[in-house]
PDB file of N, CA, C and O in Angstrom:
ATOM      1  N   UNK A   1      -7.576  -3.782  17.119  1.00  0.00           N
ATOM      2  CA  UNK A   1      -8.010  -3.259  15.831  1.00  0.00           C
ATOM      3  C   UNK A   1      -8.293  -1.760  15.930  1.00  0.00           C
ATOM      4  O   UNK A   1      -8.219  -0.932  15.023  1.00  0.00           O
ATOM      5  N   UNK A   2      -8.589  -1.595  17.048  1.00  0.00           N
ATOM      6  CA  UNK A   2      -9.059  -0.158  16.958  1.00  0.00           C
ATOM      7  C   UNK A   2      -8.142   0.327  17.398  1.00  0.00           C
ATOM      8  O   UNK A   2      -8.466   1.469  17.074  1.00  0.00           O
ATOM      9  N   UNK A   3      -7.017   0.488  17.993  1.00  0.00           N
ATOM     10  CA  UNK A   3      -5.957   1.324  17.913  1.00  0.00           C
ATOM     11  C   UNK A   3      -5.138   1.428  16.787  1.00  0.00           C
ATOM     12  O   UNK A   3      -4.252   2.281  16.844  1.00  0.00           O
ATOM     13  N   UNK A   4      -5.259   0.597  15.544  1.00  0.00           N
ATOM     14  CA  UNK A   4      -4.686   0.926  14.599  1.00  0.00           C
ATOM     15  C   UNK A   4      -5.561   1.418  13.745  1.00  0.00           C
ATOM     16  O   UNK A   4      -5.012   1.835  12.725  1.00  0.00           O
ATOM     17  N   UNK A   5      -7.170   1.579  13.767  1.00  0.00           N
ATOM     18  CA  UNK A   5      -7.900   2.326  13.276  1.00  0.00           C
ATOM     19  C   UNK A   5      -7.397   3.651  13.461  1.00  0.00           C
ATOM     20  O   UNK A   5      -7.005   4.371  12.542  1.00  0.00           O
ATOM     21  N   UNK A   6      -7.416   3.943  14.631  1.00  0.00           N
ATOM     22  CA  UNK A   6      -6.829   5.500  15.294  1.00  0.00           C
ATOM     23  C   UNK A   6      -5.577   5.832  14.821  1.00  0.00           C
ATOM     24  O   UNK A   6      -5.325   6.996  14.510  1.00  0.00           O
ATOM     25  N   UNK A   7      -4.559   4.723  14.708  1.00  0.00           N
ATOM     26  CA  UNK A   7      -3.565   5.016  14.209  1.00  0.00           C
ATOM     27  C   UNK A   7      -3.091   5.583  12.696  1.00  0.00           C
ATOM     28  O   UNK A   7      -2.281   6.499  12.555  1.00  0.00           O
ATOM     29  N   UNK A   8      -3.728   4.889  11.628  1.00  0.00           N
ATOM     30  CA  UNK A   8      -4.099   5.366  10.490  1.00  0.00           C
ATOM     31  C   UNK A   8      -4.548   6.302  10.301  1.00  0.00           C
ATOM     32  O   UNK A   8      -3.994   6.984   9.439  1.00  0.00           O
ATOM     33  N   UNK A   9      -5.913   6.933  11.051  1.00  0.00           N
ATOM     34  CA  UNK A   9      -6.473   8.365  10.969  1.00  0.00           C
ATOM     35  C   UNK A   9      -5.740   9.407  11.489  1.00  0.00           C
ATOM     36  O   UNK A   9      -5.706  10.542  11.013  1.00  0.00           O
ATOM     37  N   UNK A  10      -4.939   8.884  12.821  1.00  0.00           N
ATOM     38  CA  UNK A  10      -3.915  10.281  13.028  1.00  0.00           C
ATOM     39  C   UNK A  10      -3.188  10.441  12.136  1.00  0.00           C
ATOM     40  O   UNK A  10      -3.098  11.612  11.767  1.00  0.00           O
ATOM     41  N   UNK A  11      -2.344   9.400  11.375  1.00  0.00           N
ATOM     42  CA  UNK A  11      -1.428   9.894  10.317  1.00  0.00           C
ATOM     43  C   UNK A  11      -1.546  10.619   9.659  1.00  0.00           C
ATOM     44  O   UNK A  11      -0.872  11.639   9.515  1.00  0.00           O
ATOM     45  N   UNK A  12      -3.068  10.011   8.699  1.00  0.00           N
ATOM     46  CA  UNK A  12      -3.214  10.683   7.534  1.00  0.00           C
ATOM     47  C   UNK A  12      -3.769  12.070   8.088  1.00  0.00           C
ATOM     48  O   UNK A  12      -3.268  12.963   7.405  1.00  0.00           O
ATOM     49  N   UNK A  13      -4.498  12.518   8.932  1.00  0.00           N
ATOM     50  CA  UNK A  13      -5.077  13.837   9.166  1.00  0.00           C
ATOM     51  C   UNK A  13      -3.769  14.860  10.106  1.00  0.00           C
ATOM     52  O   UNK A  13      -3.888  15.970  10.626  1.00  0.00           O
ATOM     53  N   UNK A  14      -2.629  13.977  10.031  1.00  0.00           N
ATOM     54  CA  UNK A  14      -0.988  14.147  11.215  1.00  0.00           C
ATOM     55  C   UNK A  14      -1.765  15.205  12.403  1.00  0.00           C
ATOM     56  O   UNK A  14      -1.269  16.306  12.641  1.00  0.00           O
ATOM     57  N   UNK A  15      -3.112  14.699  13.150  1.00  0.00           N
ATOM     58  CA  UNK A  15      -3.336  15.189  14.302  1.00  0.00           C
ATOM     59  C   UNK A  15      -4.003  13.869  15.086  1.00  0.00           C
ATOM     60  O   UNK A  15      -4.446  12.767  14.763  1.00  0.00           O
ATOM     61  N   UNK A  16      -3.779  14.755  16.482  1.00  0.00           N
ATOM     62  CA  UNK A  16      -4.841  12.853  17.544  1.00  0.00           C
ATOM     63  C   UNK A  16      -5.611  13.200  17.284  1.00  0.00           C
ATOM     64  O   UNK A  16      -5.622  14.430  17.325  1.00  0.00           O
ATOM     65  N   UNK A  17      -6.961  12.499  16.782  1.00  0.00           N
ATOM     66  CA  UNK A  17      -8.366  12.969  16.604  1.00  0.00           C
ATOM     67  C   UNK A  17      -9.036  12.353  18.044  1.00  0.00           C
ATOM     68  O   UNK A  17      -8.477  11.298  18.343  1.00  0.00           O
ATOM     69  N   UNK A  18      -9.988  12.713  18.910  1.00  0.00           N
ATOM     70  CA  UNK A  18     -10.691  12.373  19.575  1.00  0.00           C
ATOM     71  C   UNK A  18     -11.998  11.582  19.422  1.00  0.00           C
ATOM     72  O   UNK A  18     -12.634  11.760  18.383  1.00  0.00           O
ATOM     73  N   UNK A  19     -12.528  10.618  20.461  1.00  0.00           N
ATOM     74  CA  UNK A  19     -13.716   9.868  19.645  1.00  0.00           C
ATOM     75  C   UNK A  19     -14.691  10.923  18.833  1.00  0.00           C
ATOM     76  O   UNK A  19     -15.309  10.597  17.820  1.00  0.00           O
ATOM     77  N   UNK A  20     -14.739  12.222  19.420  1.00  0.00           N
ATOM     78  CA  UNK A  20     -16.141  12.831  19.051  1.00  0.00           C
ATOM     79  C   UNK A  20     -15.744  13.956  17.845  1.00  0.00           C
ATOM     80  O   UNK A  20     -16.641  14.574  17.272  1.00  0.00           O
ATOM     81  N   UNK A  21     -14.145  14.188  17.477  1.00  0.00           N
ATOM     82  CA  UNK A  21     -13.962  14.746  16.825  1.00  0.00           C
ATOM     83  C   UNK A  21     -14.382  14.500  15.340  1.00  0.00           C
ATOM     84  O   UNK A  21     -14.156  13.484  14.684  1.00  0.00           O
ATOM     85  N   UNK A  22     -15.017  15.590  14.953  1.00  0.00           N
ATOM     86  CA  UNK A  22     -15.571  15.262  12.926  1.00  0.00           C
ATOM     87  C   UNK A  22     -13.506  15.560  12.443  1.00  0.00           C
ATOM     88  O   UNK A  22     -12.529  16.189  12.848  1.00  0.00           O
ATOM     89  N   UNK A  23     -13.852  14.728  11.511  1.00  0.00           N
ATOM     90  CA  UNK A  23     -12.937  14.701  11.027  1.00  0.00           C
ATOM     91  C   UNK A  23     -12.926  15.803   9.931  1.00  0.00           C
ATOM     92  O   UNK A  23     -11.817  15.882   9.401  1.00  0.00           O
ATOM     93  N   UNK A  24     -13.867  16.699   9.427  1.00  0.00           N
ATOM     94  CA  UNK A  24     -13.856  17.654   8.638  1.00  0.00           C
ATOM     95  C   UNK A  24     -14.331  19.022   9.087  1.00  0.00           C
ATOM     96  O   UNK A  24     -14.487  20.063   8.449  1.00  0.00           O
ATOM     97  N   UNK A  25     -14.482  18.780  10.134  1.00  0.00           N
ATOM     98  CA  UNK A  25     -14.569  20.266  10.713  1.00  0.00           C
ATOM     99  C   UNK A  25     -13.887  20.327  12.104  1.00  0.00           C
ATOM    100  O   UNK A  25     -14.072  21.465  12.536  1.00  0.00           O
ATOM    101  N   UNK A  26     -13.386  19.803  12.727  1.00  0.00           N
ATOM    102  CA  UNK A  26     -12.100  19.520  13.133  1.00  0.00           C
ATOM    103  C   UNK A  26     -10.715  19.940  12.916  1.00  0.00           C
ATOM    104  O   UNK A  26      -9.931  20.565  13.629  1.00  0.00           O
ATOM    105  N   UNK A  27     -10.588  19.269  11.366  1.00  0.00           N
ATOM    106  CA  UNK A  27      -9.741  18.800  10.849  1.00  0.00           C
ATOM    107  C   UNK A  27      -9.431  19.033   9.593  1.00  0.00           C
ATOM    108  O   UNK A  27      -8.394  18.699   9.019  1.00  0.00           O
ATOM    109  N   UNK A  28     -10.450  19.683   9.111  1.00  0.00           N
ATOM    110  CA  UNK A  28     -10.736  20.016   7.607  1.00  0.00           C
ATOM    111  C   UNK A  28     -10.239  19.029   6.949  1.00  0.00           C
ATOM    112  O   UNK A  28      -9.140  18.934   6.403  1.00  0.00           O
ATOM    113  N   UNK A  29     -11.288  18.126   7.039  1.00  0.00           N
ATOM    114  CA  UNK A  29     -10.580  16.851   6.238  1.00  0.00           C
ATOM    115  C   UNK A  29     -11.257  16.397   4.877  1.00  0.00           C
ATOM    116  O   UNK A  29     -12.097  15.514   5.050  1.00  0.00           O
ATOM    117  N   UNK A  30     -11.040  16.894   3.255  1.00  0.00           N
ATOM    118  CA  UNK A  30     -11.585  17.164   2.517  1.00  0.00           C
ATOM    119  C   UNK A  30     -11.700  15.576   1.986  1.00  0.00           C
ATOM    120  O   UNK A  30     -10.998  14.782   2.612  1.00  0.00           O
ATOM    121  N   UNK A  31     -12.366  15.134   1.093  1.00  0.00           N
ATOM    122  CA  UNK A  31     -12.606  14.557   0.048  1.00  0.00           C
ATOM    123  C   UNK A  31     -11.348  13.277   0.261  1.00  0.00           C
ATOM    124  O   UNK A  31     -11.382  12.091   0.589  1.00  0.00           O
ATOM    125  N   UNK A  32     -10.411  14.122  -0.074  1.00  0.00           N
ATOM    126  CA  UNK A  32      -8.980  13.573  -0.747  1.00  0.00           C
ATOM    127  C   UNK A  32      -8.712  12.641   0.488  1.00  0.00           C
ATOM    128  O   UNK A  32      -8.621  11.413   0.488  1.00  0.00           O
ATOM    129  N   UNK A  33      -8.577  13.764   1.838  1.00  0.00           N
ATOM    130  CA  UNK A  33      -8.274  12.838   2.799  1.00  0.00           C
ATOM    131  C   UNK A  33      -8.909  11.471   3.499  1.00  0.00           C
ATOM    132  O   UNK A  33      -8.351  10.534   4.070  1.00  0.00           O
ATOM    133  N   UNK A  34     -10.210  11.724   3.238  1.00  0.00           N
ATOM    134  CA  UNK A  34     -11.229  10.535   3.485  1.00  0.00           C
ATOM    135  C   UNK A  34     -11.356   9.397   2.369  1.00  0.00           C
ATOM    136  O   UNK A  34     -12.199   8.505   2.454  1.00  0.00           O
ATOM    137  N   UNK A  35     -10.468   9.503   1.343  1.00  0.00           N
ATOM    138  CA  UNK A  35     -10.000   8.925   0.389  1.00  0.00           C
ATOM    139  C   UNK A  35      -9.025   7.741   0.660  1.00  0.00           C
ATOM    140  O   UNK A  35      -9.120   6.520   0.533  1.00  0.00           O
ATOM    141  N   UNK A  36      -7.789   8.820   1.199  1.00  0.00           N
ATOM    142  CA  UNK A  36      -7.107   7.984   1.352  1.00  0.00           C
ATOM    143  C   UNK A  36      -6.715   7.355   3.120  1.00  0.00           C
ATOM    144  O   UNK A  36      -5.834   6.563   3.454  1.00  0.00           O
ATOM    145  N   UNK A  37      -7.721   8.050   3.962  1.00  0.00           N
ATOM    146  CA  UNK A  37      -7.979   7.184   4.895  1.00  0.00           C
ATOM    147  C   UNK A  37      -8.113   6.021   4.594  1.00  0.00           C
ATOM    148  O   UNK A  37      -7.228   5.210   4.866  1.00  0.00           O
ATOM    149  N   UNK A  38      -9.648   5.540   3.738  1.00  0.00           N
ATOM    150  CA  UNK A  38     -10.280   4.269   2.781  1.00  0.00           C
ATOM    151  C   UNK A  38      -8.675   3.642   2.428  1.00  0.00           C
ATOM    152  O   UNK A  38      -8.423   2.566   2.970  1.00  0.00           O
ATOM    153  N   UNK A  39      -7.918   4.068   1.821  1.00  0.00           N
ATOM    154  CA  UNK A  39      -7.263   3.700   1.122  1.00  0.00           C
ATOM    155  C   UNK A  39      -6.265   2.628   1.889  1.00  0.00           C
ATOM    156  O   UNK A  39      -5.906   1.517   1.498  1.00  0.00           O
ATOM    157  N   UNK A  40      -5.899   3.405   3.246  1.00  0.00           N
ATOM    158  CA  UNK A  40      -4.879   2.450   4.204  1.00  0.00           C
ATOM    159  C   UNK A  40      -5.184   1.648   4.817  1.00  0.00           C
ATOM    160  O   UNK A  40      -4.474   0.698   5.146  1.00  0.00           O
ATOM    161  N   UNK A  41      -7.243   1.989   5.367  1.00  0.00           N
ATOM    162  CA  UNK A  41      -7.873   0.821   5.658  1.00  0.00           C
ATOM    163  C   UNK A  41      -7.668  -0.511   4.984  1.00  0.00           C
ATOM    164  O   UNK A  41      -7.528  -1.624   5.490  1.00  0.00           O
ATOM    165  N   UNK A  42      -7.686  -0.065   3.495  1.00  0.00           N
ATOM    166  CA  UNK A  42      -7.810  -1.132   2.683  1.00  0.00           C
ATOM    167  C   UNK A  42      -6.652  -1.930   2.570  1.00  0.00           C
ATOM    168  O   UNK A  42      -6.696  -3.159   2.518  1.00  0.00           O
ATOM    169  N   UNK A  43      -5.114  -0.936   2.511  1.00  0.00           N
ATOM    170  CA  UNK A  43      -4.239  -1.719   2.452  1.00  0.00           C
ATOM    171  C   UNK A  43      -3.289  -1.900   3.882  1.00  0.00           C
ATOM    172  O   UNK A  43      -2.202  -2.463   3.753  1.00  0.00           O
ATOM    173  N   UNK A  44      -3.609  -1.534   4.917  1.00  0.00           N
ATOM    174  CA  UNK A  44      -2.830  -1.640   6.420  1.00  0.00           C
ATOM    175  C   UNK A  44      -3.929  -3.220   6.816  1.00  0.00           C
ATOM    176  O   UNK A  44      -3.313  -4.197   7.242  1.00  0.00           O
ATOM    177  N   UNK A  45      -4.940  -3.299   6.703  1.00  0.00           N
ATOM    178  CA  UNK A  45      -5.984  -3.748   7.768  1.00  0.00           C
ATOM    179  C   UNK A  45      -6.465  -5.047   6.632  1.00  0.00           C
ATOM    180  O   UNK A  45      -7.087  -5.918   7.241  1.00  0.00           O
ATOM    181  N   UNK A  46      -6.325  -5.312   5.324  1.00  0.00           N
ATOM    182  CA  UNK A  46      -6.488  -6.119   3.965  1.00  0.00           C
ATOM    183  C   UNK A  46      -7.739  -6.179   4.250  1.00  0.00           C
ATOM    184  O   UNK A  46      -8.121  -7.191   4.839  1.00  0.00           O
ATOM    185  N   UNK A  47      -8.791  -5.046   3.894  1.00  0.00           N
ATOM    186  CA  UNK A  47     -10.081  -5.330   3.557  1.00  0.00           C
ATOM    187  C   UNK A  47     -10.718  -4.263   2.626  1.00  0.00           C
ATOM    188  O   UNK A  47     -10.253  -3.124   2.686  1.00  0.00           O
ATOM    189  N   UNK A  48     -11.722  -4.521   1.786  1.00  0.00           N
ATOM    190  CA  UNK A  48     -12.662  -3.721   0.721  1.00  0.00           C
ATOM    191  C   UNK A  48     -13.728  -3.092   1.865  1.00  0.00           C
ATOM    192  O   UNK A  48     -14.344  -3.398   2.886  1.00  0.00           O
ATOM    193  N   UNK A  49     -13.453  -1.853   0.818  1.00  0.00           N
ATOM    194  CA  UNK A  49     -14.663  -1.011   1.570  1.00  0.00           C
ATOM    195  C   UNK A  49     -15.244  -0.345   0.346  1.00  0.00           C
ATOM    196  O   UNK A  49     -14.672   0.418  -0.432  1.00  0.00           O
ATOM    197  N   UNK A  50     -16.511  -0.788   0.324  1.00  0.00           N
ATOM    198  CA  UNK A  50     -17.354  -0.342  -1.036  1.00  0.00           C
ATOM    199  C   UNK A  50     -17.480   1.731  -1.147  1.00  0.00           C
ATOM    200  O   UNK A  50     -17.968   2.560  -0.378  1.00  0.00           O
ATOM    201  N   UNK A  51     -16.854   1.837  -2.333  1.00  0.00           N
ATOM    202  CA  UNK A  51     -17.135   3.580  -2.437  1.00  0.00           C
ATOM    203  C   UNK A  51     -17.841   3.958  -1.883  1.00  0.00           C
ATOM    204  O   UNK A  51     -17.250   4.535  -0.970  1.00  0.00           O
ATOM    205  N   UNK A  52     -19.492   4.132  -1.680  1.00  0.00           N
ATOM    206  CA  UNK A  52     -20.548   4.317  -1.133  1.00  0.00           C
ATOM    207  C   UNK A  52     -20.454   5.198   0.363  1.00  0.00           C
ATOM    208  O   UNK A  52     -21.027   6.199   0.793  1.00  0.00           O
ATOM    209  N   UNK A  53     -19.452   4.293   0.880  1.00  0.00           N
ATOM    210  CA  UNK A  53     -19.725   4.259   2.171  1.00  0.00           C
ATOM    211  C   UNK A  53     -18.365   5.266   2.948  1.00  0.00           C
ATOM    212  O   UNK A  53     -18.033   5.344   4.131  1.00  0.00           O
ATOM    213  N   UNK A  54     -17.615   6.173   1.292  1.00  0.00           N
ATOM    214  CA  UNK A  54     -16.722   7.026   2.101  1.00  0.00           C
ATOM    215  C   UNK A  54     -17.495   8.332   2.299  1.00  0.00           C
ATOM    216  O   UNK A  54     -16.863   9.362   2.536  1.00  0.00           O
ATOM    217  N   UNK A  55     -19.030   8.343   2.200  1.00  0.00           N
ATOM    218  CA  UNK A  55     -19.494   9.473   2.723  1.00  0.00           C
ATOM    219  C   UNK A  55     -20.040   9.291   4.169  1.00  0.00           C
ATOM    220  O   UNK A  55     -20.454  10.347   4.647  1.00  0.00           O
ATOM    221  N   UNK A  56     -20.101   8.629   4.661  1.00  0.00           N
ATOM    222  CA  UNK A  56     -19.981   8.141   6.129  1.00  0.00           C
ATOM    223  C   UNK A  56     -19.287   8.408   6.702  1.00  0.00           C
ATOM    224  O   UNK A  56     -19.686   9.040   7.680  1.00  0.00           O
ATOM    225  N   UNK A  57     -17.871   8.199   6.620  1.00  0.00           N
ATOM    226  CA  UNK A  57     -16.571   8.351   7.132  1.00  0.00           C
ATOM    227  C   UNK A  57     -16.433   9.681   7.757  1.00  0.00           C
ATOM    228  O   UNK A  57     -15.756  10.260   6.907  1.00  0.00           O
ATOM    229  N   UNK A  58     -16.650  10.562   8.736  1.00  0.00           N
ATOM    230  CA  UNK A  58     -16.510  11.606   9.523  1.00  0.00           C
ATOM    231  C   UNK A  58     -15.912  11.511  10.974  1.00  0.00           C
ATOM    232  O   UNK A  58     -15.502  12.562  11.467  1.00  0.00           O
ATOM    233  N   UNK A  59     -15.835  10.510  11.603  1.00  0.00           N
ATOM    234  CA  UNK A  59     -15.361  10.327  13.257  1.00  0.00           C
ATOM    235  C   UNK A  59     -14.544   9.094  13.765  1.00  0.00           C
ATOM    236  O   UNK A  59     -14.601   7.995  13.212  1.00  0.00           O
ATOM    237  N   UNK A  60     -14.071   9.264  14.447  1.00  0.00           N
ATOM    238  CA  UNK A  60     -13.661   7.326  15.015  1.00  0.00           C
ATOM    239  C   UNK A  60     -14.562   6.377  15.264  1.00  0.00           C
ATOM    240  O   UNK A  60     -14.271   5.229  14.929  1.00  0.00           O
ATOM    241  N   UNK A  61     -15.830   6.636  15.896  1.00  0.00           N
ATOM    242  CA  UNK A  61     -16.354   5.755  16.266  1.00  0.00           C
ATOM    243  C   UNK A  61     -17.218   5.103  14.724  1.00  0.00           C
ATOM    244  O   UNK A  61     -17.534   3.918  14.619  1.00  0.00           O
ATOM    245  N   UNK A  62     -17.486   6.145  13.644  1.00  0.00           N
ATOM    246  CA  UNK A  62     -17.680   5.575  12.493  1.00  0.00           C
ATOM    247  C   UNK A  62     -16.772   4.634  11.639  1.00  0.00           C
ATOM    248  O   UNK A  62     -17.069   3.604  11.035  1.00  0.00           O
ATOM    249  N   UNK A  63     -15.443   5.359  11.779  1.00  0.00           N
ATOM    250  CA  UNK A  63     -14.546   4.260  11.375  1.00  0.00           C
ATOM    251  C   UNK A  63     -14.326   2.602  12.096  1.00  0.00           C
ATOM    252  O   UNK A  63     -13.793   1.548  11.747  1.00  0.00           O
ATOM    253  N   UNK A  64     -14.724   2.873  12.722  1.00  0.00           N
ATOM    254  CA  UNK A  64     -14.558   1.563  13.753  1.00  0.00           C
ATOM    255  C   UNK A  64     -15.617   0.629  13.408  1.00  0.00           C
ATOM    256  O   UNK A  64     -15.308  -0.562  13.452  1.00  0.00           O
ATOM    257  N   UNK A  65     -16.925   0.964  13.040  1.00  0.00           N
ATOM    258  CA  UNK A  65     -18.159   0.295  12.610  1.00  0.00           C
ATOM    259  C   UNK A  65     -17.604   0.140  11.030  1.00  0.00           C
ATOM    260  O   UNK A  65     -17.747  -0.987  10.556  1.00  0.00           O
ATOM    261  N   UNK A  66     -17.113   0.945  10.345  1.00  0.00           N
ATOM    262  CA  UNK A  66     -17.149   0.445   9.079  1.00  0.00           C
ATOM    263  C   UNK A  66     -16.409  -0.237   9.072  1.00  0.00           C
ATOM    264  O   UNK A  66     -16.874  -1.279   8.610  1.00  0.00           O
ATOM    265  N   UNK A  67     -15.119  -0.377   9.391  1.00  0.00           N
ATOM    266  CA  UNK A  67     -14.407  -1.186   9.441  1.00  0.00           C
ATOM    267  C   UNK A  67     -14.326  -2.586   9.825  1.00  0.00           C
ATOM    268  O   UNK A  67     -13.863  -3.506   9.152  1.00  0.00           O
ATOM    269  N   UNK A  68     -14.892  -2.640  11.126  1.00  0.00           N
ATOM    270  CA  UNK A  68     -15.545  -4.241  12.082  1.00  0.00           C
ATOM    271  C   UNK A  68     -16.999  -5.051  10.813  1.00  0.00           C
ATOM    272  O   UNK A  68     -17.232  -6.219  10.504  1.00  0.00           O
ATOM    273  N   UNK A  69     -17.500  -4.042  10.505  1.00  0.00           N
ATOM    274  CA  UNK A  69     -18.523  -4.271   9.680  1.00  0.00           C
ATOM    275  C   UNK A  69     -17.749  -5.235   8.378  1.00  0.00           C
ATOM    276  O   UNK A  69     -17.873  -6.458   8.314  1.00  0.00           O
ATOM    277  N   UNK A  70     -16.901  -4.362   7.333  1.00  0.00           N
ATOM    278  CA  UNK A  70     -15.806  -4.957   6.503  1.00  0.00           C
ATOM    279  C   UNK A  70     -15.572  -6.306   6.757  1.00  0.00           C
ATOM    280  O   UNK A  70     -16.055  -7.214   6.082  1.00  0.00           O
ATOM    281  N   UNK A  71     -14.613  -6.500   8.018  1.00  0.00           N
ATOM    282  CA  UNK A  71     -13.872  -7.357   8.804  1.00  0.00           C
ATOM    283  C   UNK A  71     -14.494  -8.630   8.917  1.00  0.00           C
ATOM    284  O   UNK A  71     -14.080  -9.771   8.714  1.00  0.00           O
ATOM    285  N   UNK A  72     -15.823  -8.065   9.367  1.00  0.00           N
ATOM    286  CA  UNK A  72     -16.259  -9.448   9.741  1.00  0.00           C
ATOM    287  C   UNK A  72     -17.531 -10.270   8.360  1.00  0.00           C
ATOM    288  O   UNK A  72     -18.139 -11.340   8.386  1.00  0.00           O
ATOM    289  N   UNK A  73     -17.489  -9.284   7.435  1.00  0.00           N
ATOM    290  CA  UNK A  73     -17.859  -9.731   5.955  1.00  0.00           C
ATOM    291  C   UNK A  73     -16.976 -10.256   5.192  1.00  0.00           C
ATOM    292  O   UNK A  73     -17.270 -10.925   4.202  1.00  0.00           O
ATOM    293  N   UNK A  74     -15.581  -9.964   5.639  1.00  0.00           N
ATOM    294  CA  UNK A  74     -14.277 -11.008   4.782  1.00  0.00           C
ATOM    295  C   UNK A  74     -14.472 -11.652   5.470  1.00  0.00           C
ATOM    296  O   UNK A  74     -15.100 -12.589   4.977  1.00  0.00           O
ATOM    297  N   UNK A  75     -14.209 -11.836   7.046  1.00  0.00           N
ATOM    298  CA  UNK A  75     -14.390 -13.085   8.070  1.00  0.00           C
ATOM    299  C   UNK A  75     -15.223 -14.712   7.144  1.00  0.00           C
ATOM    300  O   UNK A  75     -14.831 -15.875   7.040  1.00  0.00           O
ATOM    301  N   UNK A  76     -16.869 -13.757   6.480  1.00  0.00           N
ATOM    302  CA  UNK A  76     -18.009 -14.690   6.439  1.00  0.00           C
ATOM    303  C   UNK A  76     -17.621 -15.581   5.090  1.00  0.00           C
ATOM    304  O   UNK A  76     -17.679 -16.759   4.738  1.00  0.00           O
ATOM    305  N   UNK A  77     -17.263 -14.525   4.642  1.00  0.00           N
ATOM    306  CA  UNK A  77     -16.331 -14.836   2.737  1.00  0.00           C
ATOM    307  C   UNK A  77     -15.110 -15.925   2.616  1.00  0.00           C
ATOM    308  O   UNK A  77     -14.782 -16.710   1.727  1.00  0.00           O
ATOM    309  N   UNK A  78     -14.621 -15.634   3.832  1.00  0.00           N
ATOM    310  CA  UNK A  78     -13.154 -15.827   4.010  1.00  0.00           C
ATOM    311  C   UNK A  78     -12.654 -17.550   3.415  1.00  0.00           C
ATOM    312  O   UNK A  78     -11.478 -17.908   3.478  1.00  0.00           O
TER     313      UNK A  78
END
């Protein structure tokens, strides 16, 4: 799971990000792009991620918690 976490974020930001790299100062990764990061999560990985929580979204190791977090709340739903 988490290499296609990584995989998605290199695309959309088209650089390797590192665990500790911010994704917006890094990367200058505005608004739009943390958008549609959310966006491939949602449709590469088939899970909801409540708006709220794309101001979080800055690093890998955050993506990885929001995501497992997601994952295993469809898991409970499922």
């Amino acid at each position: 799971m988490r290499e296609k976490i990584r995989e998605i974020v290199a695309d959309v930001l088209e650089a390797e990000p590192a665990d500790e790299s911010s994704f917006a100062d890094d990367f200058e990764a505005d608004s739009l792009l943390v958008i549609e990061i959310f966006s491939r999560f949602e449709r590469d990985l088939g899970i909801k991620i409540p708006q709220d929580e794309l101001t979080e979204l800055d690093d890998l190791p955050t993506a990885y918690a929001l995501v497992e977090k997601r994952v295993a709340a469809e898991d409970v739903r499922g």
